[in-house]
N, CA, C, O and CB atoms as a CASP TS submission, in Angstrom:
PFRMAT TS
TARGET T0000
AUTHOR 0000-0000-0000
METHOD Language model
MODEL 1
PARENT N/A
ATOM      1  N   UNK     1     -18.847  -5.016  -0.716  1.00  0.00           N
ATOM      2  CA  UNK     1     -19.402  -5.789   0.359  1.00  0.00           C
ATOM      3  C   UNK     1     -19.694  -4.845   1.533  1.00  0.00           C
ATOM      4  O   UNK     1     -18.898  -3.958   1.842  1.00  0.00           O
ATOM      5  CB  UNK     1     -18.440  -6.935   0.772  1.00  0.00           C
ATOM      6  N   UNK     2     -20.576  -5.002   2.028  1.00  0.00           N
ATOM      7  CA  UNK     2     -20.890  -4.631   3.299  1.00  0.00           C
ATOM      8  C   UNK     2     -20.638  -4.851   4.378  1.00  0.00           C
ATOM      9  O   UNK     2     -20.925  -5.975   4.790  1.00  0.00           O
ATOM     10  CB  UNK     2     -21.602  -4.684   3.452  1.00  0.00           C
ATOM     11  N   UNK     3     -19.913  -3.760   5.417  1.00  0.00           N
ATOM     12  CA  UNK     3     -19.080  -4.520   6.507  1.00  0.00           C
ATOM     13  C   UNK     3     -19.639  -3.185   7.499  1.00  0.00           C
ATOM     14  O   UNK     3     -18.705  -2.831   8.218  1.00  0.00           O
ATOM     15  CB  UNK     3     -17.018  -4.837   6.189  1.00  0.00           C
ATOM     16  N   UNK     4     -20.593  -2.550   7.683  1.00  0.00           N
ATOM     17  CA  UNK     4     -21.317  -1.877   8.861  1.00  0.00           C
ATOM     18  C   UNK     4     -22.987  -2.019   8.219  1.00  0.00           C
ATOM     19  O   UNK     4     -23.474  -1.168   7.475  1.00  0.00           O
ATOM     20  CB  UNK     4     -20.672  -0.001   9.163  1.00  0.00           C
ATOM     21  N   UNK     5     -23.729  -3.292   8.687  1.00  0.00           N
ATOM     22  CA  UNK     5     -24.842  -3.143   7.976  1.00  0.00           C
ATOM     23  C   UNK     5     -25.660  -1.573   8.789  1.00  0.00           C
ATOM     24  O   UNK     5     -26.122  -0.643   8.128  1.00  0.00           O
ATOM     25  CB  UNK     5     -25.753  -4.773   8.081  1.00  0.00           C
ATOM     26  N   UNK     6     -25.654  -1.639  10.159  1.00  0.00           N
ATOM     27  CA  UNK     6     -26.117  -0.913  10.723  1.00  0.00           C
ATOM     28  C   UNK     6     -26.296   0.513   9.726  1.00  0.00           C
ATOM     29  O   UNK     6     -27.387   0.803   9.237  1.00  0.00           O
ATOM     30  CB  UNK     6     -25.394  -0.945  11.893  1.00  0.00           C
ATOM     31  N   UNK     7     -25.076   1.327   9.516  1.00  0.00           N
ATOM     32  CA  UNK     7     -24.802   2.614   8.514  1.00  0.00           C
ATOM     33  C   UNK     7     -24.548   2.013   7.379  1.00  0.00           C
ATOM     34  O   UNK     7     -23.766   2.620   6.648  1.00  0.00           O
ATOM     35  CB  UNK     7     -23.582   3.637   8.844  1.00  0.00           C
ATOM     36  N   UNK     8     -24.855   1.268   7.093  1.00  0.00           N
ATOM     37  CA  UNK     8     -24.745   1.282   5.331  1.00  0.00           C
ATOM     38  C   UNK     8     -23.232   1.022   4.507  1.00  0.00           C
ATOM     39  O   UNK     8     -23.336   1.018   3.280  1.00  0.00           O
ATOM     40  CB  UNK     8     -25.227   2.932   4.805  1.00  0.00           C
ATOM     41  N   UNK     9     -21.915   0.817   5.042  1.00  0.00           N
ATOM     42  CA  UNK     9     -20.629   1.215   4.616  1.00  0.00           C
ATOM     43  C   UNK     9     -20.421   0.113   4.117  1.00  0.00           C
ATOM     44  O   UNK     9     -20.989  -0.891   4.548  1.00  0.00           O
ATOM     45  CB  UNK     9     -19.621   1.715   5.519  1.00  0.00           C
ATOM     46  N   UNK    10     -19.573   0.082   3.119  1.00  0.00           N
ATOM     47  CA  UNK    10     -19.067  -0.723   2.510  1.00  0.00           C
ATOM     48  C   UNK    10     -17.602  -0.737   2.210  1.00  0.00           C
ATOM     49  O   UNK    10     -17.166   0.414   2.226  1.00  0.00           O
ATOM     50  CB  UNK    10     -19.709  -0.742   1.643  1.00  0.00           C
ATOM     51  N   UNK    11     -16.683  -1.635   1.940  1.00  0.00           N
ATOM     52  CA  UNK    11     -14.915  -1.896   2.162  1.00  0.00           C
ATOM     53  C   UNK    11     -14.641  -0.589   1.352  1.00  0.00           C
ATOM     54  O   UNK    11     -13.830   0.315   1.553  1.00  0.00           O
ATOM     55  CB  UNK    11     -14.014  -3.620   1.339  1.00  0.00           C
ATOM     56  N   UNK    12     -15.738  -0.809   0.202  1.00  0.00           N
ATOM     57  CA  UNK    12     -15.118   0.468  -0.666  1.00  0.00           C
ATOM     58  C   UNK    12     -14.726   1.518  -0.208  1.00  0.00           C
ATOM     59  O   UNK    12     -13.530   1.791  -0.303  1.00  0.00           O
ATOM     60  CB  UNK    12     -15.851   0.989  -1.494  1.00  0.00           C
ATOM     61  N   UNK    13     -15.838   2.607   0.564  1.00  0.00           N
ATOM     62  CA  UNK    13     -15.989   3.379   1.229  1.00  0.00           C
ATOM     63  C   UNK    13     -15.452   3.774   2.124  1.00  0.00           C
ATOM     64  O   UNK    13     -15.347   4.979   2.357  1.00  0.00           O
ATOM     65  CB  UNK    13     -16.615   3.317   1.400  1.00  0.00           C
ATOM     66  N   UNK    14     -14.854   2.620   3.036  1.00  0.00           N
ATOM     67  CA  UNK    14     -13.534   2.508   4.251  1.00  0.00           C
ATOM     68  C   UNK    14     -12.180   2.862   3.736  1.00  0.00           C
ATOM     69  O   UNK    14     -11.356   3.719   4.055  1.00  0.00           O
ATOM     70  CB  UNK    14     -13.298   0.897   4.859  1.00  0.00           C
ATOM     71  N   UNK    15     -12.230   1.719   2.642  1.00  0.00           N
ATOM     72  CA  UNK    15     -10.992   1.738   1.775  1.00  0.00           C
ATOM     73  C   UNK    15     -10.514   3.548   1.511  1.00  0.00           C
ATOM     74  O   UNK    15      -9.423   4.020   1.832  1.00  0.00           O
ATOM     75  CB  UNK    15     -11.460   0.820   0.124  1.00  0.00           C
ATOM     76  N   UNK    16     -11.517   4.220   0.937  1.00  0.00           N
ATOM     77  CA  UNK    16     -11.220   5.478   0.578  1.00  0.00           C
ATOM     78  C   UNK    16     -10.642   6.426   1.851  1.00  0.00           C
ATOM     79  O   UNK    16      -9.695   7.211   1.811  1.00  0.00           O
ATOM     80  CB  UNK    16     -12.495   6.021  -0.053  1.00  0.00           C
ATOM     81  N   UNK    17     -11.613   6.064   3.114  1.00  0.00           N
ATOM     82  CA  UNK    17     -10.931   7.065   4.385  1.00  0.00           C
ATOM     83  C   UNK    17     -10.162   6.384   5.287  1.00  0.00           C
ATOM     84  O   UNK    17      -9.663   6.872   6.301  1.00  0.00           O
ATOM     85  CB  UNK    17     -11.990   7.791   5.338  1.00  0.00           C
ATOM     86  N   UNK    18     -10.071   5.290   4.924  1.00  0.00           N
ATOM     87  CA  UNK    18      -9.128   4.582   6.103  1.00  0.00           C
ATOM     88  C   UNK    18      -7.695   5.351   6.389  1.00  0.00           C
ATOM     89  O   UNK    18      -7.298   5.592   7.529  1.00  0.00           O
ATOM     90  CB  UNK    18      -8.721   2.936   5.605  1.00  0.00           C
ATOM     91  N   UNK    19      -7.043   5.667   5.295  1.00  0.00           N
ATOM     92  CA  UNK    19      -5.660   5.887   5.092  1.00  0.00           C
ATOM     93  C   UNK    19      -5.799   7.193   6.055  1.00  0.00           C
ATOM     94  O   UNK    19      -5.047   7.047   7.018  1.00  0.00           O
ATOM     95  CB  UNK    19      -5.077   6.066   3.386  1.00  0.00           C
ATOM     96  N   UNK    20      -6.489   8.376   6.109  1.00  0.00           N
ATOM     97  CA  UNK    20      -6.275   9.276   6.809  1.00  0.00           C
ATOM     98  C   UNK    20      -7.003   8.853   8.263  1.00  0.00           C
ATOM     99  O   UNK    20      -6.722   9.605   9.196  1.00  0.00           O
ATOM    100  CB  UNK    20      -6.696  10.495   6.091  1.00  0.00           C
ATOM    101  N   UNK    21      -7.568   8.155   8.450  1.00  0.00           N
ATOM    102  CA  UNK    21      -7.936   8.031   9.828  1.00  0.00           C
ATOM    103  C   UNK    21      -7.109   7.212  10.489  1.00  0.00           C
ATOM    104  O   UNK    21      -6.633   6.253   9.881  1.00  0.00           O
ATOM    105  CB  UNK    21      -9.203   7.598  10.019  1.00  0.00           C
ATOM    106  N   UNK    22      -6.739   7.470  12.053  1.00  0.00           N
ATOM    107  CA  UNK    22      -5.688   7.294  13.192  1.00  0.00           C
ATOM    108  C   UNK    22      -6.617   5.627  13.725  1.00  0.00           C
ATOM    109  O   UNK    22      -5.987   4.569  13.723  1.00  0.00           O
ATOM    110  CB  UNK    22      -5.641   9.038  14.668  1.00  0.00           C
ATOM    111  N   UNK    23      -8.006   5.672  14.104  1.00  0.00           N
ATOM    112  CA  UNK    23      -8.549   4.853  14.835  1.00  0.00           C
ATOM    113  C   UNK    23      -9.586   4.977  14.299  1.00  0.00           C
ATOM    114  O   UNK    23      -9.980   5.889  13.572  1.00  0.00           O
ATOM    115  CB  UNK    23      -8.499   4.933  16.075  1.00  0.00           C
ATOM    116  N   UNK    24     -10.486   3.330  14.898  1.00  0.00           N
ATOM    117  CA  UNK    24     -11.732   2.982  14.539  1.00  0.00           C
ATOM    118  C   UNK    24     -12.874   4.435  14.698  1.00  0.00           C
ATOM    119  O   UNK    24     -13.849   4.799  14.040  1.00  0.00           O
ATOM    120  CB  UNK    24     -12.094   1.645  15.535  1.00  0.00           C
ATOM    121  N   UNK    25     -12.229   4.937  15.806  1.00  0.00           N
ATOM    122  CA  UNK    25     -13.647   6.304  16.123  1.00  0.00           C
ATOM    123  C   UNK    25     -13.006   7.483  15.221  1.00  0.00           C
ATOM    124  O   UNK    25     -13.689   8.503  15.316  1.00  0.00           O
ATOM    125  CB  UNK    25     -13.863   7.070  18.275  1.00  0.00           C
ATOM    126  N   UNK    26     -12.003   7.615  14.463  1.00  0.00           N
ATOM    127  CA  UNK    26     -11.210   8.445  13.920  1.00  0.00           C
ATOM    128  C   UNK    26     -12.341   8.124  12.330  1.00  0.00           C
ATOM    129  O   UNK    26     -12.891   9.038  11.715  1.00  0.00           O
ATOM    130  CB  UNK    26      -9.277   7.997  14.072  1.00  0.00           C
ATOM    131  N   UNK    27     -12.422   7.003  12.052  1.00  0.00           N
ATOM    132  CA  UNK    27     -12.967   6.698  10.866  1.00  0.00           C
ATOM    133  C   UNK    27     -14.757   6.344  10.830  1.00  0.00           C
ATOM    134  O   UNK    27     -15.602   6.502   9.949  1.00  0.00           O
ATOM    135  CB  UNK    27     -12.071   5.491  10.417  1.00  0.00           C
ATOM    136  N   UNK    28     -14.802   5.985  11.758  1.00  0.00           N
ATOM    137  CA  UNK    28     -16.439   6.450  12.688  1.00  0.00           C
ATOM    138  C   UNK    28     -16.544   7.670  11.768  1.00  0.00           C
ATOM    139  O   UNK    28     -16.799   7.662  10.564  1.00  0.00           O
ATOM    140  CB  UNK    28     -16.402   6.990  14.849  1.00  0.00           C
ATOM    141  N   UNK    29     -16.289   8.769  12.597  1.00  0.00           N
ATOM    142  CA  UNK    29     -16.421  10.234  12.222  1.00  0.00           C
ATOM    143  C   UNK    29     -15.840  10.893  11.077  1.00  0.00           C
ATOM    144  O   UNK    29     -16.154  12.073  10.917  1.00  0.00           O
ATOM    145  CB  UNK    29     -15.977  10.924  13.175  1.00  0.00           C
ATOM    146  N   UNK    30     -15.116  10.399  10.315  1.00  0.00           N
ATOM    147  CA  UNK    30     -14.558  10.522   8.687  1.00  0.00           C
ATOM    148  C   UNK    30     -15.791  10.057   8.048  1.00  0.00           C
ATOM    149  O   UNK    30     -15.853  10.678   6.987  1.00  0.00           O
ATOM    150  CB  UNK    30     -13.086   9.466   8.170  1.00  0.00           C
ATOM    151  N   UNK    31     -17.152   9.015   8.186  1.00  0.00           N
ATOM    152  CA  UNK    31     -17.509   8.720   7.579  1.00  0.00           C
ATOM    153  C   UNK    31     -19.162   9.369   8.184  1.00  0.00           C
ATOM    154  O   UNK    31     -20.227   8.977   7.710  1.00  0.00           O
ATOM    155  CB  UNK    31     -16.943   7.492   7.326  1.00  0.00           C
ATOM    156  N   UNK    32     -19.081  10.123   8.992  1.00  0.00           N
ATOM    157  CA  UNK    32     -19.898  10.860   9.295  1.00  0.00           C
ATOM    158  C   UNK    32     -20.921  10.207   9.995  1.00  0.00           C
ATOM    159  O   UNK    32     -21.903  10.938  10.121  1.00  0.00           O
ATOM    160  CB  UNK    32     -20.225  11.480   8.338  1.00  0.00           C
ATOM    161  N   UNK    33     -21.060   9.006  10.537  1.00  0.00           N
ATOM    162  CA  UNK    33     -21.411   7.991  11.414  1.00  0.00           C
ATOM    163  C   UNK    33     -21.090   7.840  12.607  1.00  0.00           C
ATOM    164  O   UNK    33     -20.004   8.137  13.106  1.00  0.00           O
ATOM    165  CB  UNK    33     -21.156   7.089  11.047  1.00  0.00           C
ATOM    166  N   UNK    34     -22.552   7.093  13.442  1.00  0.00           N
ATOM    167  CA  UNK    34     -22.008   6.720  14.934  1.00  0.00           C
ATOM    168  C   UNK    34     -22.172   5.156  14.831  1.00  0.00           C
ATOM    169  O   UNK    34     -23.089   4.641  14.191  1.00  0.00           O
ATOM    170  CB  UNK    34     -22.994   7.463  16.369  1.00  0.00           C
ATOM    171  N   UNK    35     -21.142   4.390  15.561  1.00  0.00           N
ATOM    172  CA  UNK    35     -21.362   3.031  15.819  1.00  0.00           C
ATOM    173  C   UNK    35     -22.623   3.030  16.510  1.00  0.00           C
ATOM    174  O   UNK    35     -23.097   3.816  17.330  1.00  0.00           O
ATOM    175  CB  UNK    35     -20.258   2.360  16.591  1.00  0.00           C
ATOM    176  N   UNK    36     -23.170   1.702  15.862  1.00  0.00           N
ATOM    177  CA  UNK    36     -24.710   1.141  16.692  1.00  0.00           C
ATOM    178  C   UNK    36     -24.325  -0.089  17.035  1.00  0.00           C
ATOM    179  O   UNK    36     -23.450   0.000  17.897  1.00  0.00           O
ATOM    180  CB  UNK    36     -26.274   0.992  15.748  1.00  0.00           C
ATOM    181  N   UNK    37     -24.596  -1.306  16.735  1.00  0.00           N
ATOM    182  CA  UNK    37     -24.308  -2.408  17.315  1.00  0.00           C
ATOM    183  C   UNK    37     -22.713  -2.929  17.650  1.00  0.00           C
ATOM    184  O   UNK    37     -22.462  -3.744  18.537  1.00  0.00           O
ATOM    185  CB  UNK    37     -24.969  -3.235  16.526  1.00  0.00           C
ATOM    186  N   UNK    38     -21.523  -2.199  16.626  1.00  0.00           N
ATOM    187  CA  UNK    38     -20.423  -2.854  17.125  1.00  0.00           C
ATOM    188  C   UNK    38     -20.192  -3.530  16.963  1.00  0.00           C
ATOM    189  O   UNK    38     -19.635  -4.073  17.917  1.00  0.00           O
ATOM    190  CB  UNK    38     -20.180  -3.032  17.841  1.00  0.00           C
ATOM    191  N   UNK    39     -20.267  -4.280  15.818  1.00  0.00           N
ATOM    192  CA  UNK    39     -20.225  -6.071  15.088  1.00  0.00           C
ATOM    193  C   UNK    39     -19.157  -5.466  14.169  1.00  0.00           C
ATOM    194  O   UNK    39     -18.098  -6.095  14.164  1.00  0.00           O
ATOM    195  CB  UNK    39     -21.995  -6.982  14.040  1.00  0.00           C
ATOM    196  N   UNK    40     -19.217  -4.320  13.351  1.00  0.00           N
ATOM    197  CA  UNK    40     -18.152  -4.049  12.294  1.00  0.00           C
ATOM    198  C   UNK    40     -17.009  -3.540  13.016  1.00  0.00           C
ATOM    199  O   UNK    40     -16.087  -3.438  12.207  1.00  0.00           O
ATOM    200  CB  UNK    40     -18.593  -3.020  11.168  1.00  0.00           C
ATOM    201  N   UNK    41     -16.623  -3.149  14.245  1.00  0.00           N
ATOM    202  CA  UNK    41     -15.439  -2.840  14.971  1.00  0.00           C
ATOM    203  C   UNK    41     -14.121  -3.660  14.579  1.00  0.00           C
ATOM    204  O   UNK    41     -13.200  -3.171  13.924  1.00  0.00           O
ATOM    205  CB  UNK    41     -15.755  -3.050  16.399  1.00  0.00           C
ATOM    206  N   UNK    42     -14.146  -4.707  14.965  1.00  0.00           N
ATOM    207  CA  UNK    42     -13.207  -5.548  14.236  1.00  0.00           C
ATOM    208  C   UNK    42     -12.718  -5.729  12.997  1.00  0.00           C
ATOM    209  O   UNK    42     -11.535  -6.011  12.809  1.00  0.00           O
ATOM    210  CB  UNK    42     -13.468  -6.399  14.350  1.00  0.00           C
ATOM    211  N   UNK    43     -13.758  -5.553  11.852  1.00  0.00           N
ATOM    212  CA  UNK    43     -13.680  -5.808  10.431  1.00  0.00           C
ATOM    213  C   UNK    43     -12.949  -3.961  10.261  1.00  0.00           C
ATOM    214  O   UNK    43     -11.837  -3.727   9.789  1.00  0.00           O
ATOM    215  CB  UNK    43     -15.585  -6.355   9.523  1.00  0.00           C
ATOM    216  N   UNK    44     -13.608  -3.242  10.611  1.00  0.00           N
ATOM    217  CA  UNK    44     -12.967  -1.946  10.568  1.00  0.00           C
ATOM    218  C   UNK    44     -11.448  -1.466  10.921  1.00  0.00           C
ATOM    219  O   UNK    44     -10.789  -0.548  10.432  1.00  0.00           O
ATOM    220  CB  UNK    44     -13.702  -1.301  11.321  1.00  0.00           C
ATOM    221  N   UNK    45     -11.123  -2.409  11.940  1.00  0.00           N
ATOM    222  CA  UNK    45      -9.911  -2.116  12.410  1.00  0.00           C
ATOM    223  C   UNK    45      -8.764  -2.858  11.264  1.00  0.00           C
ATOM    224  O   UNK    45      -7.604  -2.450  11.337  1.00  0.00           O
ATOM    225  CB  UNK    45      -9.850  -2.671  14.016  1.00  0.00           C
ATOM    226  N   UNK    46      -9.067  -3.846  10.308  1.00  0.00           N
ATOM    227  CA  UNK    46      -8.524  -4.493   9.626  1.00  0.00           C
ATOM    228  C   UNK    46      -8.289  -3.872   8.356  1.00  0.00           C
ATOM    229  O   UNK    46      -7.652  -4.385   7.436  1.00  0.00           O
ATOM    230  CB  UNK    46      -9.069  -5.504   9.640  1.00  0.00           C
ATOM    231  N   UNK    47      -9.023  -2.352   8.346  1.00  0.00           N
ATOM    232  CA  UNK    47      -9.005  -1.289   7.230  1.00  0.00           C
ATOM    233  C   UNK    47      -7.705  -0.247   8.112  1.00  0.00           C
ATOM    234  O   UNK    47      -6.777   0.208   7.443  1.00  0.00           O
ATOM    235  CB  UNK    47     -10.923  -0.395   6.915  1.00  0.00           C
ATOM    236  N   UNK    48      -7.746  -0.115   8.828  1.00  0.00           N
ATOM    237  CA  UNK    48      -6.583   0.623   9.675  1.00  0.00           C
ATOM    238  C   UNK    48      -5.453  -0.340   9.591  1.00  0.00           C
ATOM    239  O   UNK    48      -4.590   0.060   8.810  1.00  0.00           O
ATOM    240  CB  UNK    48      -6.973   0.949  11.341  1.00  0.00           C
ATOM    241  N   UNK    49      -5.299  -0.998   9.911  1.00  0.00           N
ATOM    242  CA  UNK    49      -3.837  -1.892   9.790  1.00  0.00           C
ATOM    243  C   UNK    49      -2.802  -1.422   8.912  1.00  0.00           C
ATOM    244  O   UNK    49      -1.606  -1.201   9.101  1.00  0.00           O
ATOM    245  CB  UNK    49      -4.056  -3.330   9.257  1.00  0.00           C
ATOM    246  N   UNK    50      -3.300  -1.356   8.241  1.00  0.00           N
ATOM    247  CA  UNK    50      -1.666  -0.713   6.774  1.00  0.00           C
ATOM    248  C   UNK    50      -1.553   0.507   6.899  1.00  0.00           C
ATOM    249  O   UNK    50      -0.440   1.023   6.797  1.00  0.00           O
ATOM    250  CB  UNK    50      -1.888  -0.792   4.754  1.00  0.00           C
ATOM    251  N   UNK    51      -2.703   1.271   7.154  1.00  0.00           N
ATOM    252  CA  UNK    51      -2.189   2.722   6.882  1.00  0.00           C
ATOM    253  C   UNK    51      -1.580   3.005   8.424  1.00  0.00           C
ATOM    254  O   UNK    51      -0.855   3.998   8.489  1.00  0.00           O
ATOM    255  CB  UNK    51      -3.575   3.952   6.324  1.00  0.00           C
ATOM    256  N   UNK    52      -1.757   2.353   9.515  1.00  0.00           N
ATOM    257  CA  UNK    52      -0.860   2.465  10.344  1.00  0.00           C
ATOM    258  C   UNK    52       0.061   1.441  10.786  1.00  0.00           C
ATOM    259  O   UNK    52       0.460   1.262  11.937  1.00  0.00           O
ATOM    260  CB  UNK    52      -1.372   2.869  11.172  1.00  0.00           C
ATOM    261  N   UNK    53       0.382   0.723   9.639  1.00  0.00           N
ATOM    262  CA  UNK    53       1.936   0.018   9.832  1.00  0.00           C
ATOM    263  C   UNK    53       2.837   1.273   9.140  1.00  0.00           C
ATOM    264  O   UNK    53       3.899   1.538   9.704  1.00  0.00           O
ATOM    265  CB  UNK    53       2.188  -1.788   8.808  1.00  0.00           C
ATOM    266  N   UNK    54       2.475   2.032   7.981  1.00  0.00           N
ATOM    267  CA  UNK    54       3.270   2.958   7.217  1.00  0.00           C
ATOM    268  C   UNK    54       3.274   3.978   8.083  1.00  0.00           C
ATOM    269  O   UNK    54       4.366   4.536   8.197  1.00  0.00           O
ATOM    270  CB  UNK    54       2.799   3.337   5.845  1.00  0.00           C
ATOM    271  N   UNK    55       2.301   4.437   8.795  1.00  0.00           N
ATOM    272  CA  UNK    55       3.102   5.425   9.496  1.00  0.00           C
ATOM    273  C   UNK    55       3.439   5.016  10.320  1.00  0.00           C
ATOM    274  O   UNK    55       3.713   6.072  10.889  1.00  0.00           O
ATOM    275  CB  UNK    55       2.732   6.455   9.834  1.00  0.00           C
ATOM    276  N   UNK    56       3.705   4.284  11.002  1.00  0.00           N
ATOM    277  CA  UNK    56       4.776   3.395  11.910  1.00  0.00           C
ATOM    278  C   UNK    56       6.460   3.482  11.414  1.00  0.00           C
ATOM    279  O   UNK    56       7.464   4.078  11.802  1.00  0.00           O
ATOM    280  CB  UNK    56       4.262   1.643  11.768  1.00  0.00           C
ATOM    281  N   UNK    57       6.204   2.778  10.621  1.00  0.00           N
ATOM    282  CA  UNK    57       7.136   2.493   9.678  1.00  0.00           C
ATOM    283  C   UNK    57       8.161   3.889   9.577  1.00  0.00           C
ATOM    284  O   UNK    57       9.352   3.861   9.886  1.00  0.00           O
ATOM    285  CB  UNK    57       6.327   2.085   8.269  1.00  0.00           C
ATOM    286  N   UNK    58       7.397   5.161   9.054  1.00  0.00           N
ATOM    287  CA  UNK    58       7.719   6.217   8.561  1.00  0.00           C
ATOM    288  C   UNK    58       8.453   7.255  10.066  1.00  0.00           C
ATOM    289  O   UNK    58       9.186   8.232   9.915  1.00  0.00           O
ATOM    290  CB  UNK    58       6.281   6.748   7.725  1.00  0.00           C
ATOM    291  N   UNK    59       8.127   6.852  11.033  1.00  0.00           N
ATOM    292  CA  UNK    59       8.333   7.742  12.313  1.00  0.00           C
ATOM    293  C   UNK    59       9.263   7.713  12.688  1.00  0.00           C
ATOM    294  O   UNK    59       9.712   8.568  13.451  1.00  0.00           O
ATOM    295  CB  UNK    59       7.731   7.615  13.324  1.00  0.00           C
ATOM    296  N   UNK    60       9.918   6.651  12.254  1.00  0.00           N
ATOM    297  CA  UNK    60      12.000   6.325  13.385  1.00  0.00           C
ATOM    298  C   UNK    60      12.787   7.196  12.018  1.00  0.00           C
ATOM    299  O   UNK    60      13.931   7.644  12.091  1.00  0.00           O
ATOM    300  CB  UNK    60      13.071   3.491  13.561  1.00  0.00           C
ATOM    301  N   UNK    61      12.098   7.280  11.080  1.00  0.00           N
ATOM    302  CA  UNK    61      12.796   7.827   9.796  1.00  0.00           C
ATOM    303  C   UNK    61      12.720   9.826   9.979  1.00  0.00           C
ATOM    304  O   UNK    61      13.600  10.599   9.601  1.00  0.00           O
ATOM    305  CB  UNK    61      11.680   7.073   8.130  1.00  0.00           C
ATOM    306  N   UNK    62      11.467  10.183  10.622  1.00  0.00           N
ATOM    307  CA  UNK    62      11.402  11.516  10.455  1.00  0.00           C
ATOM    308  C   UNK    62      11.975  11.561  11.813  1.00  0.00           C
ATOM    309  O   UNK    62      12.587  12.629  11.821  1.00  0.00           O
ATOM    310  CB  UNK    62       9.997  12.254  10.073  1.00  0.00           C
ATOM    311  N   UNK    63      12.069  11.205  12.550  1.00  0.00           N
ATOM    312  CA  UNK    63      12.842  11.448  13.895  1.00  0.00           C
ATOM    313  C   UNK    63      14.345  11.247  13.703  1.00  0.00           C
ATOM    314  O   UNK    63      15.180  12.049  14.119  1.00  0.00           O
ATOM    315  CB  UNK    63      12.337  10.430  15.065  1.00  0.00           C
ATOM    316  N   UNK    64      14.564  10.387  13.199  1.00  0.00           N
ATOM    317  CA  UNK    64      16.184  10.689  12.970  1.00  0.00           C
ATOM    318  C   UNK    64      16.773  12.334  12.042  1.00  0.00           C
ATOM    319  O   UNK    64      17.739  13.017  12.380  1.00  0.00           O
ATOM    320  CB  UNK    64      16.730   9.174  11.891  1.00  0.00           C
ATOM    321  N   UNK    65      15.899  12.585  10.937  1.00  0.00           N
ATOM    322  CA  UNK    65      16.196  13.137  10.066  1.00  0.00           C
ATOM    323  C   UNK    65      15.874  14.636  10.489  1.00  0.00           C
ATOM    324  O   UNK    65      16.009  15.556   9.682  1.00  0.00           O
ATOM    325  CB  UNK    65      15.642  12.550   8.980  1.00  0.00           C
ATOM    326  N   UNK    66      15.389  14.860  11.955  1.00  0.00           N
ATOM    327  CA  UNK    66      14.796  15.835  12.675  1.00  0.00           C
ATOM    328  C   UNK    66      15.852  16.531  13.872  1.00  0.00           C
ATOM    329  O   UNK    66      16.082  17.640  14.356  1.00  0.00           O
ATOM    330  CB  UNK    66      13.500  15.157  13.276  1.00  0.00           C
ATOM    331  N   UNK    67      16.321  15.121  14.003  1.00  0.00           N
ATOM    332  CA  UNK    67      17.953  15.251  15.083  1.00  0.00           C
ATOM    333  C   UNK    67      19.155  15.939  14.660  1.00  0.00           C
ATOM    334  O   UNK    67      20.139  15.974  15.398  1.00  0.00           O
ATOM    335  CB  UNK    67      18.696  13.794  15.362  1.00  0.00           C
TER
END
């Protein structure tokens, strides 16, 4: 499905760089794109959600184990 008609991207495509990208402009530029209209901002940020609940998740763990 298509979720940036503007550039062409599709969940698939997100799906693949989401995990290493920090933020929506983090994955903007992973995918070698500039936002144009800004309608997929939202739907994009919903591809970030998990990969930054896990590293969330993962940070009180390397900080203890760092002490």
């Amino acid at each position: 499905m298509y979720v940036c008609v503007c550039n062409a991207l599709t969940d698939r495509q997100l799906r693949s760089r989401a995990a290493s990208a920090e933020s929506v402009a983090a994955l903007y530029r992973a995918m070698a794109v500039r936002p144009a209209c800004g309608k997929c901002v939202p739907s994009m940020r919903t591809f970030l959600q998990p990969s930054q609940q896990q590293a969330a998740a993962r940070t009180p763990l390397e900080c203890a184990s760092k002490g």
